[in-house]
ZADO-1210 file (C-alpha; in nm, 4 decimals, padded with zeros to 6 digits):
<atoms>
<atom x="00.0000" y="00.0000" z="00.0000" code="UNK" pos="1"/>
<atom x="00.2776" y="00.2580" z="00.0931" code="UNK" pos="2"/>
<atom x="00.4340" y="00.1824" z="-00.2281" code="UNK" pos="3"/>
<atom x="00.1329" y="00.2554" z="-00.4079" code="UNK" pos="4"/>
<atom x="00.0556" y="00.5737" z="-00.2525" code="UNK" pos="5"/>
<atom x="00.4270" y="00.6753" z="-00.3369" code="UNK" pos="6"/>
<atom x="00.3874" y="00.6284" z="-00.6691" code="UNK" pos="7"/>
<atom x="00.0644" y="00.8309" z="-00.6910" code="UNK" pos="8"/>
<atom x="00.2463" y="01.0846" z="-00.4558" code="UNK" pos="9"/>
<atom x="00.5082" y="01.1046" z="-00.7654" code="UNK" pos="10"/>
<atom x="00.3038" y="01.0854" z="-01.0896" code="UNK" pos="11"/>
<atom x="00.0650" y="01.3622" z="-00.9136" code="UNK" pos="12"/>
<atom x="00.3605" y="01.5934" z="-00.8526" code="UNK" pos="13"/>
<atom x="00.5489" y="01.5377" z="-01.1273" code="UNK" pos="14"/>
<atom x="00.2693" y="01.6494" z="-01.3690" code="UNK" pos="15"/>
<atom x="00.2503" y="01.9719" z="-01.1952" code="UNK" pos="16"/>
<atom x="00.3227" y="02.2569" z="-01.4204" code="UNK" pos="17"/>
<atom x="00.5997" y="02.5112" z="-01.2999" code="UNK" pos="18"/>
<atom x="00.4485" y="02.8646" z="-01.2526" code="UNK" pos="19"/>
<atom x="00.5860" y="03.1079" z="-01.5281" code="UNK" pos="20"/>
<atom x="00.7051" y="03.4405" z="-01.4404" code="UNK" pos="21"/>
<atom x="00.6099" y="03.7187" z="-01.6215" code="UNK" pos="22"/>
<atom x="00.7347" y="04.1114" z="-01.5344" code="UNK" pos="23"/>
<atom x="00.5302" y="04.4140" z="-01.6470" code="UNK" pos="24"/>
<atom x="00.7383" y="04.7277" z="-01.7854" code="UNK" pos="25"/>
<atom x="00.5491" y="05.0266" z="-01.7835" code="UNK" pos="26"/>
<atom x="00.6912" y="05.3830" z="-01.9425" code="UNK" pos="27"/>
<atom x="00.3748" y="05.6437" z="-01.9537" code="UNK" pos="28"/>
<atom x="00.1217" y="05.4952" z="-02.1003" code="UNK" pos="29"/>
<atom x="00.3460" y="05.2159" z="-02.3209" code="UNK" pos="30"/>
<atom x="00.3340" y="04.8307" z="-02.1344" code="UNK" pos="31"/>
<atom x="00.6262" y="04.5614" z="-02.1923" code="UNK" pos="32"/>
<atom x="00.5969" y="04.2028" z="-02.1043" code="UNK" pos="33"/>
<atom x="00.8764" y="03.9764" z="-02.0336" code="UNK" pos="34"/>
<atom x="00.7887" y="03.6227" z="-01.9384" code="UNK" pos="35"/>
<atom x="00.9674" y="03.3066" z="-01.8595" code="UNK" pos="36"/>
<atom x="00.7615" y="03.0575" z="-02.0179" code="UNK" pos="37"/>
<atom x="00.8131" y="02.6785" z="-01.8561" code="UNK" pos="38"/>
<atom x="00.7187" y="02.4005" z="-02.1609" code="UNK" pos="39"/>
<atom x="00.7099" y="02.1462" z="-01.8942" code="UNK" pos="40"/>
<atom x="00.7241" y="02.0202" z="-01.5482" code="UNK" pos="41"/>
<atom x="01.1032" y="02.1236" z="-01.5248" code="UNK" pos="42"/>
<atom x="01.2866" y="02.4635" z="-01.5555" code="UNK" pos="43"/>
<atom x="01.3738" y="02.3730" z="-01.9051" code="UNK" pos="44"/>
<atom x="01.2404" y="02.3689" z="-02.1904" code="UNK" pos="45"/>
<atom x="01.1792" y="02.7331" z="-02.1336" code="UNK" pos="46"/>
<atom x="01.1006" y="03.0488" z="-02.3305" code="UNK" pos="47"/>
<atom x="01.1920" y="03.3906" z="-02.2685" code="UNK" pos="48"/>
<atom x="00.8716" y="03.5881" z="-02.4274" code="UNK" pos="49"/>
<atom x="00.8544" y="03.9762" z="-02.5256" code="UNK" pos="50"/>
<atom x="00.5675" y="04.1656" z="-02.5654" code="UNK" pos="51"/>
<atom x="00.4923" y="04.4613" z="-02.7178" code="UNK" pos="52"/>
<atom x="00.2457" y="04.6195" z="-02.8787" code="UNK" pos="53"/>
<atom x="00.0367" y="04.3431" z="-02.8569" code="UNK" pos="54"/>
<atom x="00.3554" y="04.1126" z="-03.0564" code="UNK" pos="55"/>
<atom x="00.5064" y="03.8547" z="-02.9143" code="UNK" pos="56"/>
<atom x="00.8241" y="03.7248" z="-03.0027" code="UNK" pos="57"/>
<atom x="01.0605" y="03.4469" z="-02.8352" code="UNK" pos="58"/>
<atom x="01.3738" y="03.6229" z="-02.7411" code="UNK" pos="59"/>
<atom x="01.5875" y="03.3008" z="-02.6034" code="UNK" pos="60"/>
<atom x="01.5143" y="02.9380" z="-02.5342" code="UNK" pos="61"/>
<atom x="01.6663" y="02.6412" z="-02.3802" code="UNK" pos="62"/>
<atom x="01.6341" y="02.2618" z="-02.4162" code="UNK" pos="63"/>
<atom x="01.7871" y="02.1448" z="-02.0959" code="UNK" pos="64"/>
<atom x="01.9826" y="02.4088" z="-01.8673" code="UNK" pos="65"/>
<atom x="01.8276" y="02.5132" z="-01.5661" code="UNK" pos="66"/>
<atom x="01.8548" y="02.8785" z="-01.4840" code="UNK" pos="67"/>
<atom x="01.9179" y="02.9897" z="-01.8733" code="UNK" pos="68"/>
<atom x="01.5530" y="03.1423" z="-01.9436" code="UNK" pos="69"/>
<atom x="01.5667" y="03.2801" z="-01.5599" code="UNK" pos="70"/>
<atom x="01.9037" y="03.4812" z="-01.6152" code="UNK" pos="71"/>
<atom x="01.8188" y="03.6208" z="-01.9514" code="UNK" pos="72"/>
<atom x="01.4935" y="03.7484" z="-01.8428" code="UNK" pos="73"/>
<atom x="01.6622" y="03.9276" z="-01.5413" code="UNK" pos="74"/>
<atom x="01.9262" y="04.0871" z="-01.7645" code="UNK" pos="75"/>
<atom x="01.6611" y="04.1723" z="-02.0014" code="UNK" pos="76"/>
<atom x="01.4730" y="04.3458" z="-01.7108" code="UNK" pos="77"/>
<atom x="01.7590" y="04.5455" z="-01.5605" code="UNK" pos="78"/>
<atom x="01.8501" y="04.6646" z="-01.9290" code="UNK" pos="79"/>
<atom x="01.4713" y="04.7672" z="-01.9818" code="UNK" pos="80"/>
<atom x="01.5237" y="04.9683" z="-01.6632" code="UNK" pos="81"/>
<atom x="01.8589" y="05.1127" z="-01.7833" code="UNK" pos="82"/>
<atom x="01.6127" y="05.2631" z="-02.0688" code="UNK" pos="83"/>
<atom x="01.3763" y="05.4246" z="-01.8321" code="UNK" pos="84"/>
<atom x="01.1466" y="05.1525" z="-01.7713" code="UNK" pos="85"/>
<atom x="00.9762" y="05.0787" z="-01.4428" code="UNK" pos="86"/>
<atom x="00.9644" y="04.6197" z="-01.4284" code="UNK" pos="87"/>
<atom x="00.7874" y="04.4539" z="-01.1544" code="UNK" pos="88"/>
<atom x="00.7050" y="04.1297" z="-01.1460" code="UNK" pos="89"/>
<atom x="00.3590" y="04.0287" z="-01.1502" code="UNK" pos="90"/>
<atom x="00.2121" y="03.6794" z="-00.9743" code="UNK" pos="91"/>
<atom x="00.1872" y="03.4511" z="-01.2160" code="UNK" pos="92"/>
<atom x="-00.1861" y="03.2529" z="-01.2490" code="UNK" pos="93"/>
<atom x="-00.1630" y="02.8535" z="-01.3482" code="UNK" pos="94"/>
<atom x="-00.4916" y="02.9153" z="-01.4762" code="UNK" pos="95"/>
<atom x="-00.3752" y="03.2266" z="-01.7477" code="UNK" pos="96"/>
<atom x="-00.4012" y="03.0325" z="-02.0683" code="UNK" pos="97"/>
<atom x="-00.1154" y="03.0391" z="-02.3046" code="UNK" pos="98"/>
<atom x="-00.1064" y="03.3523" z="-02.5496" code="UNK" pos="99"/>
<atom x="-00.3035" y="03.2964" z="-02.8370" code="UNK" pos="100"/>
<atom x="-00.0123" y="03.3716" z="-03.1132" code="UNK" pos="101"/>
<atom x="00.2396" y="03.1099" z="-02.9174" code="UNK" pos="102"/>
<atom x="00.2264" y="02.7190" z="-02.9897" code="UNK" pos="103"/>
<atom x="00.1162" y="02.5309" z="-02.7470" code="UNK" pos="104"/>
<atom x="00.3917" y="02.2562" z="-02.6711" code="UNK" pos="105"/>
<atom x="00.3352" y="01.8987" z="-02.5433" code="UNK" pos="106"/>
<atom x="00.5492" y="01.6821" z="-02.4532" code="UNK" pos="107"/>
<atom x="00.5502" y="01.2935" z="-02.4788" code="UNK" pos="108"/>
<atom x="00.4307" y="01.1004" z="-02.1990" code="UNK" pos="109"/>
</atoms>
């Protein structure tokens, strides 16, 4: 019984969905979105997602190292701010669907 419950334990928490983390950059009335997009269960795959004017574009990616997407959003924030932007980060929601212009990736089970 104990092993069983372990292995639901695992297969229920491994299918869980790292939250993304998006920061807002506001300048007047202009809005910037950086996000760190997580394709899977894992810090990589990830994204690193720009928006403006309602375009989104993929600015870097990353197949398997941890931290990648995470340290080129950060830079990309602090040189936003170096422009005269004001970034905050904004709590991500597991709910948010993804945007509408970005495939949706699956991986294998």
């Amino acid at each position: 019984m104990r092993i069983l419950i372990g292995v639901l334990f695992t297969i229920c928490f491994s299918q869980m969905a790292l939250a993304n983390t998006t920061y807002v950059c506001t300048s007047g009335n202009m809005e910037r979105k950086i996000e760190v997009v997580y394709l899977g269960a894992d810090t990589a795959p990830c994204e690193v997602r720009y928006t403006k004017f309602a375009n989104t574009e993929v600015l870097w990616s990353a197949q398997a190292e941890a931290g990648y997407c995470e340290a080129r959003a950060a830079e990309f924030v602090e040189k936003q701010r170096g422009w005269g932007w004001e970034c905050v980060e904004s709590g991500a929601d597991m709910s948010e669907p993804a945007a509408a212009d970005m495939p949706v990736v699956h991986r294998p089970e």
